[in-house]
C-alpha positions in Angstrom: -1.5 198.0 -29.5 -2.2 193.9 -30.0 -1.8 191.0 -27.9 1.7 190.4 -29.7 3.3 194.3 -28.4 1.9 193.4 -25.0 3.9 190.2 -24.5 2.2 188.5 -21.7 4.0 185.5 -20.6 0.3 184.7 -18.5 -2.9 185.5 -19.6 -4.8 183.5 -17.2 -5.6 186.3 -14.6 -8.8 188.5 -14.0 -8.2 192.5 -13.4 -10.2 194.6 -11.7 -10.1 198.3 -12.6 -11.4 200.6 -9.8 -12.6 204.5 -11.9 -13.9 207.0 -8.9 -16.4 209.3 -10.3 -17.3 212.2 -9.2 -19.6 214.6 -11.8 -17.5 213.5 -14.4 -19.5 210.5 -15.6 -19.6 212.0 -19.3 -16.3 210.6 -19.7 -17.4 207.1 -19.1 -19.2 205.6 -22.2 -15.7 206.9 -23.8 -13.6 205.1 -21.3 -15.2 201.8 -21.7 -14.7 202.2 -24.9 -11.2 202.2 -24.7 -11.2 200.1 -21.9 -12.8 197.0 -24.3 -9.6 198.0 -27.3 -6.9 198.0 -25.2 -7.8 195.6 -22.2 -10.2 193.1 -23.8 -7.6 191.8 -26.3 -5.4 190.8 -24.0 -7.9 187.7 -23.4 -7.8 188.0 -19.7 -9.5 185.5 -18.3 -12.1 188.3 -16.6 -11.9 191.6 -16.3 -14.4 194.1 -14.5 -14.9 198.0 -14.6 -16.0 199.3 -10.7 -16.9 202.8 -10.8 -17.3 204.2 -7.2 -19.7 207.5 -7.7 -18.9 209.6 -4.7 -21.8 211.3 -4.1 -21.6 213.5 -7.3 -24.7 214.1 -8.8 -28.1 212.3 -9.9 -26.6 212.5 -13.4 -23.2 210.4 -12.8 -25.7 207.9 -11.4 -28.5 207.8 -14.1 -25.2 207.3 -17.0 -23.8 204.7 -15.6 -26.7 202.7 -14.2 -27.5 202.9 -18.0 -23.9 201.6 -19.2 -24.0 198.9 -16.6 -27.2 197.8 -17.7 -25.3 197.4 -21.2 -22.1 195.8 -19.9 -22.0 193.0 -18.0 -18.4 193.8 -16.9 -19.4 197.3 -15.7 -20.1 197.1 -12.0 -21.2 200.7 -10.2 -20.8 201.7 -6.9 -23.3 204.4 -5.4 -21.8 206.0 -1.6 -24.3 207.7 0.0 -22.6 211.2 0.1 -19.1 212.1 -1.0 -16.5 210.6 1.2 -13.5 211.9 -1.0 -11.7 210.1 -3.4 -9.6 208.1 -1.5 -12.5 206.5 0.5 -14.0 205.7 -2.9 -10.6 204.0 -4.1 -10.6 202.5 -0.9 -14.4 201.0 -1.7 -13.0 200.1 -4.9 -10.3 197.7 -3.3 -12.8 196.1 -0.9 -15.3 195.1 -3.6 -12.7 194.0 -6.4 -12.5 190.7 -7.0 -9.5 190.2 -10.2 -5.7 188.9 -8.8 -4.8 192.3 -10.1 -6.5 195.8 -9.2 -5.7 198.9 -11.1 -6.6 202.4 -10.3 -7.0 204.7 -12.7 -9.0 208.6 -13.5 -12.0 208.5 -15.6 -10.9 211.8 -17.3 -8.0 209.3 -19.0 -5.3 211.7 -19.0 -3.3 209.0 -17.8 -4.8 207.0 -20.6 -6.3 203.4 -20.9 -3.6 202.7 -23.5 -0.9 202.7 -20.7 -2.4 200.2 -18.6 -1.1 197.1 -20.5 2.1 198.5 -20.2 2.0 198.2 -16.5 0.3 195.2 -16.3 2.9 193.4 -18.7 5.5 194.5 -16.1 4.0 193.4 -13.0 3.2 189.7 -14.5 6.4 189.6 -15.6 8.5 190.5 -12.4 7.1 187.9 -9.6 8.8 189.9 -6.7 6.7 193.3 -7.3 3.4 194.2 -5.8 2.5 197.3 -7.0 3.8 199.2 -10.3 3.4 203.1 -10.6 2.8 205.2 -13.9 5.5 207.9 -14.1 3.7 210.8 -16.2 6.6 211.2 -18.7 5.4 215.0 -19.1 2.8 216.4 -17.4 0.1 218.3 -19.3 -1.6 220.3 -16.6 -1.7 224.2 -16.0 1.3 225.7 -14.4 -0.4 226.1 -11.0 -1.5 222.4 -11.0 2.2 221.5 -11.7 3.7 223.2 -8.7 1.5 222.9 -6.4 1.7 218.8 -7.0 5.3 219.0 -6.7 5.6 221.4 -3.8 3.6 219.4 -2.0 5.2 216.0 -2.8 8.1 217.5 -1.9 7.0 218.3 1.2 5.5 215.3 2.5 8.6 213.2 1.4 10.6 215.9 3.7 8.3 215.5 6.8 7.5 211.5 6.3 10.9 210.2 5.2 8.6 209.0 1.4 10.5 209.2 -1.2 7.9 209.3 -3.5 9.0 210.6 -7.1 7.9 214.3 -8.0 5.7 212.9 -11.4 3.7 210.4 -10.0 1.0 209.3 -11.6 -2.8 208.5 -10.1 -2.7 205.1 -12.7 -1.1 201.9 -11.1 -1.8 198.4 -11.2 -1.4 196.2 -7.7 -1.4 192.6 -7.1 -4.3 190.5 -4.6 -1.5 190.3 -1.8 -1.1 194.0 -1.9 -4.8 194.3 -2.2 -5.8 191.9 0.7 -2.8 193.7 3.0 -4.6 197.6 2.2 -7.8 196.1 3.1 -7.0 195.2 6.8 -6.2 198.9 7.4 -9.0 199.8 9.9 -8.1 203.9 10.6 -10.8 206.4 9.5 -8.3 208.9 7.9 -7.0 207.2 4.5 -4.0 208.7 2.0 -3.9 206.2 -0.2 0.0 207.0 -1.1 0.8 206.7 2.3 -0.8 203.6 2.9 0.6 201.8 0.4 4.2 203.1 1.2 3.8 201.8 4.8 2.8 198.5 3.8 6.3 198.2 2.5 5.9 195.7 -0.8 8.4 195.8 -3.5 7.5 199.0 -5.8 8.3 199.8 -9.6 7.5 202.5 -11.8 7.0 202.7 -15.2 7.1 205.9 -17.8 3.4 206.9 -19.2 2.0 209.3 -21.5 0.0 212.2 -20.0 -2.4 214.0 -21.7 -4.5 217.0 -21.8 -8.4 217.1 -20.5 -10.1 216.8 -23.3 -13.2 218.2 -22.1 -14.7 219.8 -18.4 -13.0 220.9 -15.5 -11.4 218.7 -12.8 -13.1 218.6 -9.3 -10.2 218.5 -7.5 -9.9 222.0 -7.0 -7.4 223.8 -4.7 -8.9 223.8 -1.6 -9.1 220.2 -2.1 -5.8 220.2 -2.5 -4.6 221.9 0.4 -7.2 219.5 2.6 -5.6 216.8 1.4 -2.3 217.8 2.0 -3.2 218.7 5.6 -4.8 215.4 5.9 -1.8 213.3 4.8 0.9 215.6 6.9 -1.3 214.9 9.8 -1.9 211.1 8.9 1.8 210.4 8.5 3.8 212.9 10.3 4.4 214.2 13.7 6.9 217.0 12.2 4.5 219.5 12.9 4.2 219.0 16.7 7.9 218.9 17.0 8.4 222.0 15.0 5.8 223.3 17.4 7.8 222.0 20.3 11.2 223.3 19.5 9.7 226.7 18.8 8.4 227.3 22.0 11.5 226.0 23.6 13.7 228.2 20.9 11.2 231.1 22.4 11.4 230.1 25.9 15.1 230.5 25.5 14.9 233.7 24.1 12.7 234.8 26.7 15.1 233.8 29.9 17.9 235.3 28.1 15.9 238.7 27.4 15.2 238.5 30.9 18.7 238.4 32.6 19.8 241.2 30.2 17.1 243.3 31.5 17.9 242.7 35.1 20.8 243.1 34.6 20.5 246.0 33.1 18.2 247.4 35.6 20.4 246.7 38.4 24.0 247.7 37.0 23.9 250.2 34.1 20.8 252.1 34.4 17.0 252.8 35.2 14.9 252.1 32.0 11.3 253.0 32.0 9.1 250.0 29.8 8.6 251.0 26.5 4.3 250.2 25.5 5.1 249.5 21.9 8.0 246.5 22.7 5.5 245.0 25.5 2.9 245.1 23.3 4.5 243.4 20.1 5.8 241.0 22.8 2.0 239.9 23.5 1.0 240.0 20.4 3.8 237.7 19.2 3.6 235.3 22.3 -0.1 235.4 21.8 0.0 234.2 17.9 2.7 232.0 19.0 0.7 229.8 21.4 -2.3 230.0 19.5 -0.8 228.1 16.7 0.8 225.4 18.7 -2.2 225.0 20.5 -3.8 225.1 17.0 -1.5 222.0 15.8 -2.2 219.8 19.0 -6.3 220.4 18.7 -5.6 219.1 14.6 -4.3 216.1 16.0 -6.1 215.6 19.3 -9.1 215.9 16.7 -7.6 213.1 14.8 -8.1 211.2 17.6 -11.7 211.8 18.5 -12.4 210.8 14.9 -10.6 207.6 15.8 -12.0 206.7 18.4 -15.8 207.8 17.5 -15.0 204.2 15.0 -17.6 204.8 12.7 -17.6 203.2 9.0 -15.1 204.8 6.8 -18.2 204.8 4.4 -22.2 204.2 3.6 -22.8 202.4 0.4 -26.1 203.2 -0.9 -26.2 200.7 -4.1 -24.1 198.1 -5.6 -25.1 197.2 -9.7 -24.2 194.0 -11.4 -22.3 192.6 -8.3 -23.8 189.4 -8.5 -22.6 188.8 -12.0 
């Protein structure tokens, strides 16, 4: 791709590009790489590289110290233990200083390439704040697809999101957005979420996806599921109305069960109580308040972490910052 495909009407702007890492730093001497092709002809008037490590591993930390020490541009940003990755974006946002940010995975199967794409669309279109990647076709395992879609499918249903299905991690924001995400103060951070609730215009644009080329993604399932539970929680209250309306669907149940029984008892005939029905009664009445109660203590824990106000994270060092 050259400077004459990307068609910038202004090249007079600084990008920053925020990479999380977390023991997947052997991608990174690739993605600069690519980074300095595709991004460095443009002639931007600045561009920097901030790689959040998130706690990984003495290794991520060792490669990239190295690689900033050889690049000027590259910028490193150590946390003190892992906070998860949207923490680290969320680093990433606070310490970038370019009029446009970009986010996007080290493992580039969203790849470098795309990037001018986006950024060509959000120059060009004054009214748009943020501009998503749309993976055109996903090359992930099966399980890795569904799941993703399943639960974006989900949290559109229980937020009122309509966030599209194929969404990509790669997206490119402007300083407004930027400077808007920043003043966010709560502990509990889904990126997605955030951004939809800060309501600026939103595009999308189709993007290649490819396969990992090498290692295994640390974003495992039960990662997955944690962050699933952390965004229902963060931006639904679904849950304790489901919860709700089940114990009054139950309570209902109950009172009705009740008159038939007395009335039963008192105008058709004498029925001995049967162990086996009181017992699944219990037992069902028992598991039935012990997950509503369940729910409530997942958000009532929500709120102690709120309250306890401490900082959303600990960095331990900060490289080529004063570049």
């Amino acid at each position: 791709m050259n400077k004459s495909q990307i068609n910038l009407e202004v090249i007079n702007i600084s990008l920053s590009i925020i990479v999380p890492v977390y023991k997947d730093s052997y991608f990174a001497e690739k993605f600069i790489k690519n980074v300095v092709t595709f991004i460095g002809s443009i002639n931007l008037s600045y561009y920097e590289i901030i790689f959040v490590i998130d706690g990984g591993s003495l290794n991520d930390e060792l490669i990239l110290l190295k690689l900033a020490d050889k690049h000027s541009f590259v910028k490193v940003i150590i946390l003190s233990r892992n906070f998860g990755q949207h923490i680290a974006l969320s680093v990433g946002y606070k310490q970038s200083n370019g009029d446009y940010v970009c986010i996007i995975n080290i493992d580039q199967q969203e790849p470098v390439s795309e990037i001018p794409k986006l950024l060509n669309h959000i120059i060009n279109n004054k009214s748009i704040d943020i501009v998503y990647g749309l993976r055109d076709r996903r090359k992930d395992k099966f399980t890795i697809k569904i799941t993703s879609i399943f639960f974006y499918y989900l949290l559109n249903k229980l937020t009122g999101n309509d966030t599209p299905l194929n969404i990509a991690t790669l997206r490119i924001m402007s300083r407004r957005f930027i400077n808007s995400y920043n003043s966010f103060q709560e502990s509990s951070r889904y990126i997605p979420g955030l951004e939809n609730w800060l309501g600026f215009e939103k595009d999308y644009i189709q993007i290649d996806h490819q396969e990992r080329i090498e290692g295994k993604s640390s974003y495992n399932m039960k990662k997955r599921i944690s962050m699933a539970l952390e965004s229902i929680i963060s931006f639904s209250d679904v849950p304790l109305k489901g919860i709700t309306f089940a114990g009054f669907i139950v309570s209902t149940i109950g009172f009705f069960a009740l008159v038939f029984l007395i009335a039963i008892r008192l105008y058709f005939v004498d029925m001995q109580p049967g162990y086996t029905s009181t017992l699944a009664i219990i037992i069902f009445l028992g598991g039935l308040q012990m997950v509503m109660i369940g729910f409530a203590s997942i958000y009532i824990g929500r709120i102690l972490k709120e309250v306890q106000n401490r900082p959303l994270y600990v960095i331990k060092e900060k490289i080529n910052f004063d570049n």
